[in-house]
C-alpha positions as CSV (number, residue, x, y, z in Angstrom):
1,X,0.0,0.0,0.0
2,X,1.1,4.0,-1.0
3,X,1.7,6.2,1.5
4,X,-0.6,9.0,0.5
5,X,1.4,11.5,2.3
6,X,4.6,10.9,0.3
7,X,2.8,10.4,-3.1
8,X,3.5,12.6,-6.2
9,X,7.3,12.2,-4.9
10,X,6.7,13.8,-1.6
11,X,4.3,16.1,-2.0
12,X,1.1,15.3,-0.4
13,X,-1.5,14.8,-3.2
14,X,-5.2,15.8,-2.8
15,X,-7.2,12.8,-2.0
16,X,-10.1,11.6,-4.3
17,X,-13.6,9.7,-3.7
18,X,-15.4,7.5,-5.4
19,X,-19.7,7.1,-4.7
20,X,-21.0,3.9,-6.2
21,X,-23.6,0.8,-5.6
22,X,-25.9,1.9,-8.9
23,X,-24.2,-0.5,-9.8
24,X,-21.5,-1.5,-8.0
25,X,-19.3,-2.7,-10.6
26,X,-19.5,1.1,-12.1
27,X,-17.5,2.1,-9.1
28,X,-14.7,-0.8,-10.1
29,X,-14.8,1.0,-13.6
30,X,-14.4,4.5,-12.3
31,X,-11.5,3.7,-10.4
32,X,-9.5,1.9,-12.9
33,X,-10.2,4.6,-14.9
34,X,-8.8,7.1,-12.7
35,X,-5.7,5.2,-12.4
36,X,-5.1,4.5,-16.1
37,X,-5.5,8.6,-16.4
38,X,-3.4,9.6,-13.6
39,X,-0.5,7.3,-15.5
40,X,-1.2,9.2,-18.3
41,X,-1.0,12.5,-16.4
42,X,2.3,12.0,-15.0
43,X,3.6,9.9,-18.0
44,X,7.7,9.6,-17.3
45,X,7.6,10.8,-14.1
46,X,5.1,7.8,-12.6
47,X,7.0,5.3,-11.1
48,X,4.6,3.1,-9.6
49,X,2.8,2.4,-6.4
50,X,3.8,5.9,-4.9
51,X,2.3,7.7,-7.8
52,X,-0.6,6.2,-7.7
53,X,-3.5,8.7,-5.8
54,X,-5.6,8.3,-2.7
55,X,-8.7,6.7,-3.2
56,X,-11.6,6.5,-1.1
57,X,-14.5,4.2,-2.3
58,X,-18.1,3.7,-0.4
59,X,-20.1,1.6,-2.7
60,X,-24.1,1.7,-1.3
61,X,-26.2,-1.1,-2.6
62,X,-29.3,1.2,-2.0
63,X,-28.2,3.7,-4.4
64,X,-29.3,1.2,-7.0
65,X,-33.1,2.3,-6.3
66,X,-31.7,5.4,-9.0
67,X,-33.0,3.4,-11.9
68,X,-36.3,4.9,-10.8
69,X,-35.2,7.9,-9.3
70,X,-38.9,10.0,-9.6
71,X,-40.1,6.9,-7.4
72,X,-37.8,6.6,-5.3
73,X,-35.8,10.3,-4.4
74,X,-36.7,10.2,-0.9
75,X,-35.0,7.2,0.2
76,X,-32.0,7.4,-2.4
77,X,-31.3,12.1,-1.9
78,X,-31.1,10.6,2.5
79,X,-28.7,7.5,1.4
80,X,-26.6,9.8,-0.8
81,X,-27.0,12.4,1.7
82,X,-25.3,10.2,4.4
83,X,-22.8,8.4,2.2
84,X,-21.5,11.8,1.2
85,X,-21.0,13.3,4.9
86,X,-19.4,10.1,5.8
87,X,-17.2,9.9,2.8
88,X,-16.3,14.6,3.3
89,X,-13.9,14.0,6.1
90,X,-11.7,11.7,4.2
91,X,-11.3,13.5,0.6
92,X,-10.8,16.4,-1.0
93,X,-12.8,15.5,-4.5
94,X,-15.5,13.0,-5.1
95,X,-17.0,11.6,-7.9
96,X,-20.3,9.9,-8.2
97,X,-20.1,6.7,-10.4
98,X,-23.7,6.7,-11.7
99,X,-24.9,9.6,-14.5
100,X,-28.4,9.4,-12.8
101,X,-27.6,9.8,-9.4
102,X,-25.4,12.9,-10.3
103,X,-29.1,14.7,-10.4
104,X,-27.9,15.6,-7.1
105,X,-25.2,17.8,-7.6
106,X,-26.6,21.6,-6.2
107,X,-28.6,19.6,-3.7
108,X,-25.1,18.3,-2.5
109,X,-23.2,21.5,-3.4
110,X,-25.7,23.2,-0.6
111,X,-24.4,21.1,1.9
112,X,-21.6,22.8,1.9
113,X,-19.2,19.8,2.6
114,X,-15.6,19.9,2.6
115,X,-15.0,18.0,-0.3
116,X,-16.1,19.0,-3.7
117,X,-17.8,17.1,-6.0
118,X,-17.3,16.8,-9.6
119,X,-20.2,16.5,-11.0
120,X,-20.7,14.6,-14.8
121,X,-22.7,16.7,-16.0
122,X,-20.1,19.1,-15.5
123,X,-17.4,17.4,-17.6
124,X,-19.8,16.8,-20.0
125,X,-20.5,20.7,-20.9
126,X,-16.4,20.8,-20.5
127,X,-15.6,18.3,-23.1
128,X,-18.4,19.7,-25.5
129,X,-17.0,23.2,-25.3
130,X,-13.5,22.0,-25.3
131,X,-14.0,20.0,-28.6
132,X,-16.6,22.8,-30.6
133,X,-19.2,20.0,-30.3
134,X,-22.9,22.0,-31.1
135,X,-24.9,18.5,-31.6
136,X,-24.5,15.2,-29.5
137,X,-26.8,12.3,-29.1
138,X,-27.7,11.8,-25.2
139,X,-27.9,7.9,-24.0
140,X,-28.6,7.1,-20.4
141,X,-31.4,5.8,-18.3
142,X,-35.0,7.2,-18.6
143,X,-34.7,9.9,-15.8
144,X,-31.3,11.0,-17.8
145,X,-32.6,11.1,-21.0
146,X,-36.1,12.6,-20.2
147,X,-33.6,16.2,-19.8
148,X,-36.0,17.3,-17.1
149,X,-35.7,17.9,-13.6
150,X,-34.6,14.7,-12.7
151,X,-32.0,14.3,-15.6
152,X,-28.1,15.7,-14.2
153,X,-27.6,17.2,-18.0
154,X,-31.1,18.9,-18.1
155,X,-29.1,21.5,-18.5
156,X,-26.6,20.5,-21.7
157,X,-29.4,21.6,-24.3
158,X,-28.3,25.2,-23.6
159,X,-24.8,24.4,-24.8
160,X,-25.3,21.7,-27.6
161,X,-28.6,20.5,-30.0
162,X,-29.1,16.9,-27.8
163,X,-30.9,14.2,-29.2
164,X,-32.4,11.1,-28.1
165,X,-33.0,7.6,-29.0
166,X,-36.7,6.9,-30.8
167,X,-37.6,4.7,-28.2
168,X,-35.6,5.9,-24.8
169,X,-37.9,3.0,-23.3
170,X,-35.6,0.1,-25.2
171,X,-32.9,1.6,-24.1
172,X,-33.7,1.9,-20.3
173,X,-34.5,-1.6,-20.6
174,X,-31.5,-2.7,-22.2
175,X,-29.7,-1.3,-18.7
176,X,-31.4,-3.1,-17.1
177,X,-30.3,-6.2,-19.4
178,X,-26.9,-5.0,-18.7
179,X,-27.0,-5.3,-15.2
180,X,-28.7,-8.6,-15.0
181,X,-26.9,-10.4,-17.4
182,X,-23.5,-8.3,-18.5
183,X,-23.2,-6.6,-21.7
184,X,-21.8,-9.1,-24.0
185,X,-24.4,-11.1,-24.3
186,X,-25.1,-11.1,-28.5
187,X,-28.6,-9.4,-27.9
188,X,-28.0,-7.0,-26.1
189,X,-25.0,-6.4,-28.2
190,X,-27.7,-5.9,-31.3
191,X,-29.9,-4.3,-29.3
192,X,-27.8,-1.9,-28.3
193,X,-26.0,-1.3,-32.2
194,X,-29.5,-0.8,-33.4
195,X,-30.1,2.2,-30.7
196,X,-26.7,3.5,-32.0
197,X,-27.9,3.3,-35.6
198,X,-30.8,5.3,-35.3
199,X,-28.9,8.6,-34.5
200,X,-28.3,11.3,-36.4
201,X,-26.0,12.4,-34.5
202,X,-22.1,11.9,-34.9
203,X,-21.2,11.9,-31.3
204,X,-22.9,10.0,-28.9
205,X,-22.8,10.6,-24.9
206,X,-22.5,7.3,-23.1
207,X,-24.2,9.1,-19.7
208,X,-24.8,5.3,-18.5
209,X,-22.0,3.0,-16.9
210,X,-23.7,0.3,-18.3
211,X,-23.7,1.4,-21.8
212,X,-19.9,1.4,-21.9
213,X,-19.6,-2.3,-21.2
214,X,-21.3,-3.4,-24.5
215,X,-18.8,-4.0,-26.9
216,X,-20.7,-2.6,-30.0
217,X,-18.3,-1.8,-32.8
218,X,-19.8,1.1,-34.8
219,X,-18.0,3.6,-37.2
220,X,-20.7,6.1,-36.2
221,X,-21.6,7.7,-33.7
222,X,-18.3,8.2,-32.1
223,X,-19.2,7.2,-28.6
224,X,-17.9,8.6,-25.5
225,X,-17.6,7.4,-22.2
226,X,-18.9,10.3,-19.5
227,X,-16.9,8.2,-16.7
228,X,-13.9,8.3,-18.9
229,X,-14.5,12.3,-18.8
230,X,-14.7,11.9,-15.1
231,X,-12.0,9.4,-14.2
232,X,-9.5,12.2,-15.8
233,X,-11.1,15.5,-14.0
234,X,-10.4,13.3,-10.9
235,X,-7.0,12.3,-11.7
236,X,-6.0,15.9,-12.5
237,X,-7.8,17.4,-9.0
238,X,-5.7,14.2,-7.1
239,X,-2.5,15.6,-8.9
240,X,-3.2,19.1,-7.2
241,X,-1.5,20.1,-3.5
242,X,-3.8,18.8,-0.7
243,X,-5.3,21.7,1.4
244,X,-3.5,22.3,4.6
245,X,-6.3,22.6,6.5
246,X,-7.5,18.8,5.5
């Protein structure tokens, strides 16, 4: 195990956190993620173990209750709630490994925690305006797609045109799929390449951790991964001086 206070070659590091249970596995994905960019971030000077940053993961099984978050945001905003003032104290950035569940991010904001949370939806808008992109397709859950109060990107159509799938219903269900069975399985693998093929759109948001683990070769959309977006904010925050005062 790293010694977090001698990582980054003695300087200590800002430590990062990682929210997960909707599902589980996403928080695995996250993580590896992160570590894959902070290699990248520190390219010659990584030198192994020691580089690697401070990570803090509570993975909630409740959270999954998200899938149907109008139904349920009672019990899931109090289990986040908790998760996140239990996980403050120990990090200095956090990360939410679930598109839906990021909904939450001015209600957590307000609480004024000590760690700051770095919200998808916010690297989404970042890698739009970074890359000049005007139209994008939007893929996610039901409650993400639906872009209304309950989506976390119900704000991106004020920076790009977003479309969504003809039938945001077969795609909610072919999460679920996902979940249940894994995302190689040849149908959903079809299922899925069909979604894709209805776009009109040449850049497709994966806003789903699911959606990222079915291996469906297209040559368009180009598809990209919101947790890979996040993965690398939170590697570059982890590279950043921790605050004294934490």
């Amino acid at each position: 195990m790293n010694d977090p206070q001698h990582s980054g070659h003695g300087r200590a590091r800002s430590r990062i956190g990682i929210i997960t249970g909707s599902g589980p596995e996403a928080g695995l994905d996250l993580w590896a993620k992160v570590l894959r960019a902070n290699r990248q971030l520190m390219g010659a000077d990584y030198g192994g173990d020691l580089d690697a940053p401070e990570v803090v993961v509570f993975s909630v099984p409740e959270l999954g209750l998200s899938m149907e978050l109008e139904r349920n945001d009672a019990q899931v905003w109090q289990v986040l709630r908790r998760t996140a003032e239990r996980m403050a104290p120990h990090v200095d950035h956090y990360g939410i490994a679930c598109n839906t569940l990021n909904h939450y991010a001015d209600r957590l904001a307000a609480l004024g925690l000590p760690a700051r949370l770095v919200s998808m939806g916010e690297v989404a808008r970042d890698y739009l305006a970074e890359h000049g992109i005007t139209q994008v397709a939007l893929l996610g859950a039901r409650p993400v797609m639906d872009l209304g109060p309950w989506s976390a990107y119900r704000t991106l159509p004020q920076h790009a045109s977003v479309e969504v799938p003809a039938d945001p219903d077969e795609l909610h269900a072919i999460i679920y799929e996902v979940k249940r069975r894994g995302g190689a399985q040849p149908d959903i693998v079809a299922r899925f390449t069909q979604v894709l093929a209805g776009l009109a759109s040449d850049v497709a948001l994966l806003a789903c951790t699911e959606l990222p683990l079915i291996p469906a070769a297209v040559a368009r959309p180009s598809t990209v991964d919101v947790t890979d977006l996040l993965a690398l904010a939170l590697a570059r925050r982890s590279l950043e001086p921790r605050v004294a005062s934490q």
